[in-house]
GUBA-191188 format. One line per field, with one value per residue (C-alpha): chain; x, y, z; residue number from 1. Coordinates in Angstrom, 3 decimals, padded with zeros to 6 digits. Layout:
N
c	A;...
u	X;...
v	Y;...
w	Z;...
k	NUM;...
//
This chain:
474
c	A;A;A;A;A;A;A;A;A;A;A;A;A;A;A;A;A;A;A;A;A;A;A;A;A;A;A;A;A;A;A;A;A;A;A;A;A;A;A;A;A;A;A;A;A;A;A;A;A;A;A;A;A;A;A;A;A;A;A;A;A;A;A;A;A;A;A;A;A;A;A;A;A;A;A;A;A;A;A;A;A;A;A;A;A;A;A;A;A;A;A;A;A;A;A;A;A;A;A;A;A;A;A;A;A;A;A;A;A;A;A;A;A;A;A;A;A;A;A;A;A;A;A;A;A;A;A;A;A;A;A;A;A;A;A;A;A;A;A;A;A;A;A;A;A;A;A;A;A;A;A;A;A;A;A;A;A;A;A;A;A;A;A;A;A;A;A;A;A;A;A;A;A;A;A;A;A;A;A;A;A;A;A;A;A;A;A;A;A;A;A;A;A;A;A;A;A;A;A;A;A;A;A;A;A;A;A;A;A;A;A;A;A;A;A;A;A;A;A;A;A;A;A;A;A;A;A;A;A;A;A;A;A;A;A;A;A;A;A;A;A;A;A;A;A;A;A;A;A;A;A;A;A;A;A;A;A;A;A;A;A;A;A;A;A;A;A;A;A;A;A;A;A;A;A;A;A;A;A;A;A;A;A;A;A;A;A;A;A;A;A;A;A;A;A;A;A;A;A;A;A;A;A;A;A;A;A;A;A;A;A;A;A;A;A;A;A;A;A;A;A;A;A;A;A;A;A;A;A;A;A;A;A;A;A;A;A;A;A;A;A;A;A;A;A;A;A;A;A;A;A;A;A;A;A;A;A;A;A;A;A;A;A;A;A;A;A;A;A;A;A;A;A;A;A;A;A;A;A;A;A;A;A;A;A;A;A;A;A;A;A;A;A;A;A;A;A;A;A;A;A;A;A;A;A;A;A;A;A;A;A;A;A;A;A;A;A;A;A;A;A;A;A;A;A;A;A;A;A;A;A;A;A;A;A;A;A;A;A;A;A;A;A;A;A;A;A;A;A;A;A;A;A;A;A;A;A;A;A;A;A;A;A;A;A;A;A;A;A;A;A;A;A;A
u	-053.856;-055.997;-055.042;-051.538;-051.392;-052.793;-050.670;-047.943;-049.272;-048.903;-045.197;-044.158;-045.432;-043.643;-040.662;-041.400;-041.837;-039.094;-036.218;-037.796;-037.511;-041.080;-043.519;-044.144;-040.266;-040.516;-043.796;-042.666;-039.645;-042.010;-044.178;-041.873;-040.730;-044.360;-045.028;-042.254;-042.991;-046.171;-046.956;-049.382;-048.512;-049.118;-051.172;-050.633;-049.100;-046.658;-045.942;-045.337;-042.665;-041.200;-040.814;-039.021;-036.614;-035.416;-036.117;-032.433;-031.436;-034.279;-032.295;-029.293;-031.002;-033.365;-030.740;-027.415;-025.918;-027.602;-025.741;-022.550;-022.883;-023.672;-021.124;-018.642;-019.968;-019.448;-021.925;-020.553;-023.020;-024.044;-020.426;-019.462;-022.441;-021.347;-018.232;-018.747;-020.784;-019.094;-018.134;-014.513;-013.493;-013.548;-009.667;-008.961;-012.004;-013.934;-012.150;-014.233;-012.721;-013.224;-015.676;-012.421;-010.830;-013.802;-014.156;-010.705;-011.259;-013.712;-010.867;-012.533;-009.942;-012.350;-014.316;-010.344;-009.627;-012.968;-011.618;-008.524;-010.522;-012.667;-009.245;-008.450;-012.019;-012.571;-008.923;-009.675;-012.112;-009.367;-006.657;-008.840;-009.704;-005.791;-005.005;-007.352;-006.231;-002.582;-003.590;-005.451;-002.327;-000.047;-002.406;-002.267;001.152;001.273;-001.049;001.910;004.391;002.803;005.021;008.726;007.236;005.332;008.644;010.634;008.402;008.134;011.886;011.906;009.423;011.543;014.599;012.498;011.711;014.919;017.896;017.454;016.900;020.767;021.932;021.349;022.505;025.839;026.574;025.536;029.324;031.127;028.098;028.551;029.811;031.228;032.805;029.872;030.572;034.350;033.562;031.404;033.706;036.741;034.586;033.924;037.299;038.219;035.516;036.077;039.785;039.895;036.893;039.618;036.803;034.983;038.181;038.924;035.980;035.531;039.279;038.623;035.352;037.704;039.911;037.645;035.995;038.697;041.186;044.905;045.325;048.348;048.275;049.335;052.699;052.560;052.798;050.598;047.585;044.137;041.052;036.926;035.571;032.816;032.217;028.736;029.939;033.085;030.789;028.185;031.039;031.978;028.369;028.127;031.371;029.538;026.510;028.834;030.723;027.087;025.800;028.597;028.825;028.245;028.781;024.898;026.781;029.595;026.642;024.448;027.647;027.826;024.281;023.753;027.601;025.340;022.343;024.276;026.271;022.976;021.097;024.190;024.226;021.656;018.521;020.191;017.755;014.585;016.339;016.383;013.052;012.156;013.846;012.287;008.908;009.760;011.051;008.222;006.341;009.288;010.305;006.489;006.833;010.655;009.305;005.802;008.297;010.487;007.549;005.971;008.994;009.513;005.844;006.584;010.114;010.029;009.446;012.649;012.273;010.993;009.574;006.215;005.315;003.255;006.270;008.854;006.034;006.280;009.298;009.950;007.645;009.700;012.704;011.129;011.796;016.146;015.768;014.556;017.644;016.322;015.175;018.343;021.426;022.904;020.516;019.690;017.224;013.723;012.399;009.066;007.272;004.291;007.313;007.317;004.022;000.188;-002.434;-003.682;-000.942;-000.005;-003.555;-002.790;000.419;-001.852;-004.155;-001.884;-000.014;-003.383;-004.537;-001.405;-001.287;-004.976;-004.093;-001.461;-004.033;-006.322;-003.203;-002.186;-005.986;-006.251;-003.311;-005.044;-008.140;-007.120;-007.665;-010.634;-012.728;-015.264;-014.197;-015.827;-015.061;-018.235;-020.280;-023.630;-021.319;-022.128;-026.046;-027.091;-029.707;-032.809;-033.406;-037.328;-039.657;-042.090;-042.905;-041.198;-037.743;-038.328;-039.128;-035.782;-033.426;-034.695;-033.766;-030.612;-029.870;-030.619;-029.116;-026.418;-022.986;-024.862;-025.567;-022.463;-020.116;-022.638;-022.751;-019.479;-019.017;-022.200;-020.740;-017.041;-018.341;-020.073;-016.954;-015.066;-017.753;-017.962;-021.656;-022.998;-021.530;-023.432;-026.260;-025.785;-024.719;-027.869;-030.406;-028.829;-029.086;-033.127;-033.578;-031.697;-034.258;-031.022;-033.282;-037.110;-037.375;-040.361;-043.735;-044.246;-046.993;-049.898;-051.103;-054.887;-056.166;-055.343;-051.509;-051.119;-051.919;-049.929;-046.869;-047.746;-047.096;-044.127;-041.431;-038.263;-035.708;-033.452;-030.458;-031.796;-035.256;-033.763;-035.291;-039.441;-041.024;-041.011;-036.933;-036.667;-039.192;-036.649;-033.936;-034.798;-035.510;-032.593
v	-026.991;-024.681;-026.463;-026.139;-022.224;-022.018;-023.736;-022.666;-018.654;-019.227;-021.049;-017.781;-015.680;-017.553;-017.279;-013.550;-012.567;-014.818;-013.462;-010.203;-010.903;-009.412;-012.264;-012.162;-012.870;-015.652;-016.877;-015.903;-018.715;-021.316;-021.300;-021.112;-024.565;-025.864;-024.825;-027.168;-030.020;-030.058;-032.469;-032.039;-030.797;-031.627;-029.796;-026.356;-027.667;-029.741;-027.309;-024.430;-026.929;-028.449;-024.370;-023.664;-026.393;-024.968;-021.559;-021.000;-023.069;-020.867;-017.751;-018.935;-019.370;-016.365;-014.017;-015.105;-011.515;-011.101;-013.887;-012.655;-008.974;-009.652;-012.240;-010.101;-006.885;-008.592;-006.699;-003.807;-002.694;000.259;001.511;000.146;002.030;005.238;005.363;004.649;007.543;010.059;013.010;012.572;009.329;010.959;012.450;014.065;016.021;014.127;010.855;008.260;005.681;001.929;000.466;-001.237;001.986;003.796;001.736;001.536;003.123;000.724;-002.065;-004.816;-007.411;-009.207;-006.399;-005.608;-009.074;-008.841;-005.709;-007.280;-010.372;-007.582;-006.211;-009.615;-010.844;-007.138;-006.564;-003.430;-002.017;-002.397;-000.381;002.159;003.514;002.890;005.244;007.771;007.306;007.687;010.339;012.494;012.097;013.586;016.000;017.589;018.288;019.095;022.157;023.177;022.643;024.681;024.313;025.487;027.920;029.570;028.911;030.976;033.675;033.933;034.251;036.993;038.667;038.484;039.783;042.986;043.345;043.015;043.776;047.504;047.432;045.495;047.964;050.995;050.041;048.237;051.343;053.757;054.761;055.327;055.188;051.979;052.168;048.774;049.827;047.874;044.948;045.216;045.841;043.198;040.817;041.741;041.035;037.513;036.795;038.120;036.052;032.936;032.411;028.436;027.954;027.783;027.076;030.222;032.337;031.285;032.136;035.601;036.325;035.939;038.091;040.763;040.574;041.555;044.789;046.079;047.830;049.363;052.862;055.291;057.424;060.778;060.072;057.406;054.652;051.803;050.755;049.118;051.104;050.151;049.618;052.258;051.766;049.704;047.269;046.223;045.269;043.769;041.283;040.632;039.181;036.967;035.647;035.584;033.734;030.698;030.255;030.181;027.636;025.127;025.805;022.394;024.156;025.766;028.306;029.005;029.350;031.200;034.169;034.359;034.702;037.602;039.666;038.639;040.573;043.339;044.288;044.276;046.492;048.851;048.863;051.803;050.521;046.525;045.154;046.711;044.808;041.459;041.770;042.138;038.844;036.893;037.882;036.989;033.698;032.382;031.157;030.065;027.883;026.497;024.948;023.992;021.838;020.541;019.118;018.006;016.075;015.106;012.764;011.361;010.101;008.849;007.311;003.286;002.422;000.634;-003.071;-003.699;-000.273;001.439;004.364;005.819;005.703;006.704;009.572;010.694;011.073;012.995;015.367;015.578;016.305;018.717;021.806;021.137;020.769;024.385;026.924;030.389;032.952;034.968;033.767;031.308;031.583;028.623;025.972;026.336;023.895;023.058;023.488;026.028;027.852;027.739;026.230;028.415;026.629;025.210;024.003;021.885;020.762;018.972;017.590;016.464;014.726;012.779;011.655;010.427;009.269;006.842;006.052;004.554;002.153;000.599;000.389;-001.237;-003.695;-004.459;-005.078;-007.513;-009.775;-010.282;-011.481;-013.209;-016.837;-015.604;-013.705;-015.469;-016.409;-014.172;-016.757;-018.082;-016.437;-018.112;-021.032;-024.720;-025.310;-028.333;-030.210;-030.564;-034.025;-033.529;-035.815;-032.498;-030.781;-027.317;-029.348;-030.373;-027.444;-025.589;-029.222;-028.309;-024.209;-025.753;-028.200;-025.099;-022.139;-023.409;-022.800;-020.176;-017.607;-017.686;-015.895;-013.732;-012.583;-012.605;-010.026;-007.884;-007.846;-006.948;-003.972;-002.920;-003.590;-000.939;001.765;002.620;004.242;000.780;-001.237;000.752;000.505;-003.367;-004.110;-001.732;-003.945;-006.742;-005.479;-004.696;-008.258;-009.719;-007.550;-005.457;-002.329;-002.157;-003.484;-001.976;-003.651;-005.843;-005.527;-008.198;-009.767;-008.549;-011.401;-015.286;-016.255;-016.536;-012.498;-012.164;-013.674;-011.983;-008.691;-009.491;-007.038;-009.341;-008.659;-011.402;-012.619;-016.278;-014.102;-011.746;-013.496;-013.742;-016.881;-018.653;-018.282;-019.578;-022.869;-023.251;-022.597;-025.073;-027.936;-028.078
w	-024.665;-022.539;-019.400;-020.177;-021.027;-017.649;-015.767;-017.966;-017.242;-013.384;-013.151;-015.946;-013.652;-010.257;-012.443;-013.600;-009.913;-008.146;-011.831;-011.966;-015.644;-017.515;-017.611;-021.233;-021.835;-019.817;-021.691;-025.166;-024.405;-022.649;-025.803;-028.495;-027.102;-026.619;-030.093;-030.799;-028.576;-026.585;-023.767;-021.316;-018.175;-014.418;-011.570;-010.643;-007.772;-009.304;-011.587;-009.289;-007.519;-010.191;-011.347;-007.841;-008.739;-011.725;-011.513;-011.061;-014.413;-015.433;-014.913;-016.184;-019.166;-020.038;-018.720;-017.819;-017.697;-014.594;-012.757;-014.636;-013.436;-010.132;-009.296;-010.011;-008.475;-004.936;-003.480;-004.494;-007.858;-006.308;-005.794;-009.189;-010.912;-008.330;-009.624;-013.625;-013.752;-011.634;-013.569;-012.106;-013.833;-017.183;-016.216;-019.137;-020.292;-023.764;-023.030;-021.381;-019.807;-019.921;-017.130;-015.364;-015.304;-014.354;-011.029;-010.281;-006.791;-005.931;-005.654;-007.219;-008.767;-010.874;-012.611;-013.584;-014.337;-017.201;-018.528;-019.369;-021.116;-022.968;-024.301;-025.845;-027.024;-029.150;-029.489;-032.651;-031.058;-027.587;-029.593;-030.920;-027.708;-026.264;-029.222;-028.239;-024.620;-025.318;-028.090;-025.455;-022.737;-025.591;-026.554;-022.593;-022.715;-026.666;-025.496;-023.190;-025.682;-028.495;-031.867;-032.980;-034.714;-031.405;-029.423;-032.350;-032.323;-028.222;-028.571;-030.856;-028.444;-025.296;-027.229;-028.922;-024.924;-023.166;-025.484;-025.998;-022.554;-022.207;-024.578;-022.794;-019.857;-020.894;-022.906;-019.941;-019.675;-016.498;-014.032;-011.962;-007.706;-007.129;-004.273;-001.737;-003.775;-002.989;000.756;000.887;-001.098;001.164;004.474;003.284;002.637;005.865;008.052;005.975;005.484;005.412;002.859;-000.028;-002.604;-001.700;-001.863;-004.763;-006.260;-004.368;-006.076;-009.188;-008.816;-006.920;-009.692;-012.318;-010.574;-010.487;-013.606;-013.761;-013.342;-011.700;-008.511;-008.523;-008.847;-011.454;-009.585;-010.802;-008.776;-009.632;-008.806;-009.204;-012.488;-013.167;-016.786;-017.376;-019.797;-018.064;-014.840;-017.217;-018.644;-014.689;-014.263;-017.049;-015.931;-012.078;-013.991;-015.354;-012.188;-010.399;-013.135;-012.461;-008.474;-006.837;-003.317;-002.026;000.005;-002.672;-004.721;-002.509;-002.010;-005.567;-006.597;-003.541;-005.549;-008.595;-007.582;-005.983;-009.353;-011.654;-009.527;-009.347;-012.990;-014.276;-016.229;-015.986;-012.942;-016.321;-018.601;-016.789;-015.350;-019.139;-020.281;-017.076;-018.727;-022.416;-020.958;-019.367;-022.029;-023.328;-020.593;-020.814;-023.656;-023.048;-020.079;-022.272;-024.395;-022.002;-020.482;-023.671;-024.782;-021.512;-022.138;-025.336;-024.757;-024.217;-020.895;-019.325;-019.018;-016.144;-015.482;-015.271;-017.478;-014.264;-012.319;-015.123;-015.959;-012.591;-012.007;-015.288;-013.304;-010.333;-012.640;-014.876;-013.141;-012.918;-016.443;-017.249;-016.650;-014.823;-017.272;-015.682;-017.751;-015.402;-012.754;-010.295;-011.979;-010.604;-007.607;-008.312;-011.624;-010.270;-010.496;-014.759;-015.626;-015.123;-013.043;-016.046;-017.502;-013.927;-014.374;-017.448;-015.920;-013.299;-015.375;-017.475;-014.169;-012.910;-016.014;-015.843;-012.409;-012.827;-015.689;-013.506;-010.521;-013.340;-014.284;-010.517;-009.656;-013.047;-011.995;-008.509;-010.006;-013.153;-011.382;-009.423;-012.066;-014.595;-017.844;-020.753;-023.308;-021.385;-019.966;-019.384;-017.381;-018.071;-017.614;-015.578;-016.948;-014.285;-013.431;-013.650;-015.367;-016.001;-018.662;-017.116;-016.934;-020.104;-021.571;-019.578;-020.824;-024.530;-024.464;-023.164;-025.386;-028.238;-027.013;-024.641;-026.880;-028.773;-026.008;-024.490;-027.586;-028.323;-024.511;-024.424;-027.151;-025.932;-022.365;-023.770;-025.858;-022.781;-020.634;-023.229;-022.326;-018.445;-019.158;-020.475;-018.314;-015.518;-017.291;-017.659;-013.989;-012.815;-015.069;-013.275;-010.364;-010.509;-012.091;-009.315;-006.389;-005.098;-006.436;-007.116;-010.458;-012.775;-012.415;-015.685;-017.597;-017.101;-019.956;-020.918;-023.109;-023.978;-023.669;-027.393;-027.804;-024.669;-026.421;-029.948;-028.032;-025.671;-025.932;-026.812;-024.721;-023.942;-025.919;-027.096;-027.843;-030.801;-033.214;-034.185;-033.022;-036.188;-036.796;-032.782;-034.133;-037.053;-034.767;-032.016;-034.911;-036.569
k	1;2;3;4;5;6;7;8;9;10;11;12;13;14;15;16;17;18;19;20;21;22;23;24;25;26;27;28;29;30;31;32;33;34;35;36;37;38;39;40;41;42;43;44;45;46;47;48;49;50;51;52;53;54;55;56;57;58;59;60;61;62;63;64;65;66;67;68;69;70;71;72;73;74;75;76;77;78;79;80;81;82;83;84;85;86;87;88;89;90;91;92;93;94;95;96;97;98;99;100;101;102;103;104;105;106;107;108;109;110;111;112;113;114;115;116;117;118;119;120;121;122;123;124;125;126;127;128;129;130;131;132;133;134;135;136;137;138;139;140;141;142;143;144;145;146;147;148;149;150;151;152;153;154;155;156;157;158;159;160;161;162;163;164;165;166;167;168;169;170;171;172;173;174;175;176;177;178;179;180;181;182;183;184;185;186;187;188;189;190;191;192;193;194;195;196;197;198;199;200;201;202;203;204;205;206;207;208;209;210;211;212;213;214;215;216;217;218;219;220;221;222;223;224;225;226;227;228;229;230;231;232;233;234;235;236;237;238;239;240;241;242;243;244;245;246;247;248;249;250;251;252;253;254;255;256;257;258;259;260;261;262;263;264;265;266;267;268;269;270;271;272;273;274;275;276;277;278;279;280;281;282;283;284;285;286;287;288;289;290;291;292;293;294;295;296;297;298;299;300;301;302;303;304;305;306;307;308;309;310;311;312;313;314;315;316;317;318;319;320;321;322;323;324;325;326;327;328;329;330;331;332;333;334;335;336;337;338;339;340;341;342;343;344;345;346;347;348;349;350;351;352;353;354;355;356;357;358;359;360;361;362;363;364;365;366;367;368;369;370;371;372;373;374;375;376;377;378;379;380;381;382;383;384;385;386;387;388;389;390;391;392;393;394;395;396;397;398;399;400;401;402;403;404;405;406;407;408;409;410;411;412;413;414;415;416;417;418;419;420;421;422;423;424;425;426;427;428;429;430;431;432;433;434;435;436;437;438;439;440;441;442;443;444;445;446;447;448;449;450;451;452;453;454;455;456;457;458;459;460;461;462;463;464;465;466;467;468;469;470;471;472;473;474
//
């Protein structure tokens, strides 16, 4: 038996260095199977080729999430691992992402591909996070729409504001000069005599600065309107014609008479400045909402919610009316929403725009990627008459079918969690000699102390030696 732990003590330690898998790992397993069926070994010669021969199997064995991580990193682990822990891929702030949608960037079909079969083999613990996902999207623009009750009382702030401000200057009396208006009214007509539309607009407009009165003599004529009120009315009117204007020059003349009326108006140009404030936060939470149930409408069949998403986004600012009665809708939406607001927009947007990079990425590698059902592959037995291909035939024979759905589960949860995942891939990667692994720890005394204190790290060593001998025997 002494002859054996020696020889046994060198080909664990080939395999320790050649693996980098700790040498009392690969001992505890050796002599948990020797304990169980002991035959006497070769030469150390022998051994240490026989060991080279199925070293690999070896591998496979002790620590098939090595082979798994690496194959599909592609080279790429350090870019993976980059990427999962960048600050950045956590879009919206407390919500990690999954390790597929971590490393999106890196443009790896088959870590995408595994994500997707992670979804499927922990499908609860799948929807939980989707939940909290979706939850946290909703929750971005939720803190841009506010609540009715927020929006009620912002609109009883902008009208404590702005109408005594209206009311003072619509009941300013006869103070109002329209008379540039007029001149400037009667020019256009005069330079643009075949736009029909615009005259008839510029008409009507005419028509309503101006009142019946009598000359000297009593003959009827119609003079300016001076009194406030009646030019106020004029305006509105001006403000619906504007609203419904298809034409961007009809419009454009309008809104310019528009402008020109209200600041001839006493007090009127304080008065709307004052409701353009009050609506401003008003309009924020008219567009959060807006933008809120376009995210939570169906998606179109067919469709993609990053792409339906985005162009709610584009729309967003058309659907907010000016905080002037009938003024033009706004262009962009810096032009409604604070910096941080947009930043939430932005977040969702990218938030969504990643998921379908994650789903376009999975489809490409679906054939290509491993198959998580199982993991650990399909072991080939060594075709050794040794005792080392023995011993690696038995572990086989009594772990192969075992490992694999409990690997598959381990590697799944990890899969769900972009930090462990890293973690996982960058144990791999030190096993595997892509970084400097950690020197293991030599063993001091005999092999049987050696083994008594082996740290048990593998997934077929979880249990104590006597549960792997009752294990192995049944």
């Amino acid at each position: 038996l002494g002859y054996v732990a020696e020889n046994m003590d060198k080909g664990a330690e080939w395999i320790s260095d050649t693996t980098g898998i700790p040498k009392p790992s690969v001992m505890n397993m050796m002599q948990v199977v020797m304990s169980a069926a002991p035959v006497k070994v070769p030469g150390g010669k022998t051994a240490r080729k026989v060991t080279q021969a199925v070293v690999q199997k070896g591998r496979e064995i002790l620590d098939p999430k090595t082979k798994f991580y690496m194959d599909i990193a592609e080279g790429r682990g350090q870019a993976l691992i980059s990427a999962a822990r960048d600050p950045a891929a956590e879009i919206i702030p407390g919500v990690r992402p999954t390790f597929a949608q971590a490393t999106a960037d890196v443009g790896l079909p088959r870590v995408a591909a595994v994500g997707e079969q992670a979804a499927k083999k922990l499908p609860t613990e799948a929807l939980a996070l989707k939940d909290v996902q979706e939850a946290a999207r909703v929750g971005q623009l939720t803190a841009i729409e506010r609540t009715p009750e927020r929006r009620a009382a912002a609109e009883k702030v902008r009208a404590k504001r702005s109408d005594p401000l209206y009311e003072a200057a619509e009941q300013a009396g006869d103070v109002v000069d329209v008379a540039p208006v007029l001149d400037r009214i009667d020019d256009l007509i005069a330079r643009k005599p075949g736009n029909q539309p615009l005259l008839t607009e510029l008409r009507s407009v005419r028509k309503g600065l101006l009142k019946p009165d009598v000359d000297e003599d009593g003959n009827p004529i119609l003079v300016p309107r001076t009194d406030a009120e009646e030019v106020a009315s004029t305006i509105d009117g001006l403000k619906s014609a504007i609203a419904d204007e298809k034409n961007s020059f009809i419009k454009g003349e309008l809104t310019q008479i528009k402008d020109q009326l209200t600041e001839a108006i006493p007090s009127m140009p304080e008065a709307q400045a004052a409701f353009k404030k009050g609506s401003r936060p008003i309009n924020q939470m008219d567009v959060g909402k807006y933008l809120r149930e376009k995210l939570e409408a169906p998606v179109p069949e067919g469709g993609q919610r990053a792409t339906v998403f985005a162009g709610a986004v584009r729309e967003a600012p058309r659907t907010i009316k000016q905080a002037i009665k009938g003024g033009p809708a706004y262009e962009k939406l810096t032009d409604i929403l604070s910096p941080a607001q947009k930043a939430n927009v932005d977040r969702v947007l990218m938030d969504l725009s990643r998921d379908q990079r994650v789903k376009e990425l999975a489809q490409m590698g679906r054939e290509a990627a491993p198959d998580l059902a199982k993991p650990a592959g399909n072991t080939e037995r060594p075709n050794l008459l040794n005792r080392l291909a023995t011993i690696a035939n038995i572990i086989i024979d009594r772990l192969e079918g075992k490992i694999n759905e409990k690997m598959a589960l381990e590697i799944a949860a990890e899969f769900l969690d972009a930090d462990k995942a890293a973690a996982a891939l960058e144990t791999a990667m030190r096993r595997s000699g892509q970084t400097a692994p950690k020197p293991a720890r030599r063993p001091s005394g005999p092999i049987n102390r050696a083994i008594k204190r082996a740290p048990i790290v593998t997934a077929p060593n979880q249990m104590s030696n006597q549960e792997n001998r009752n294990a192995m025997a049944r």
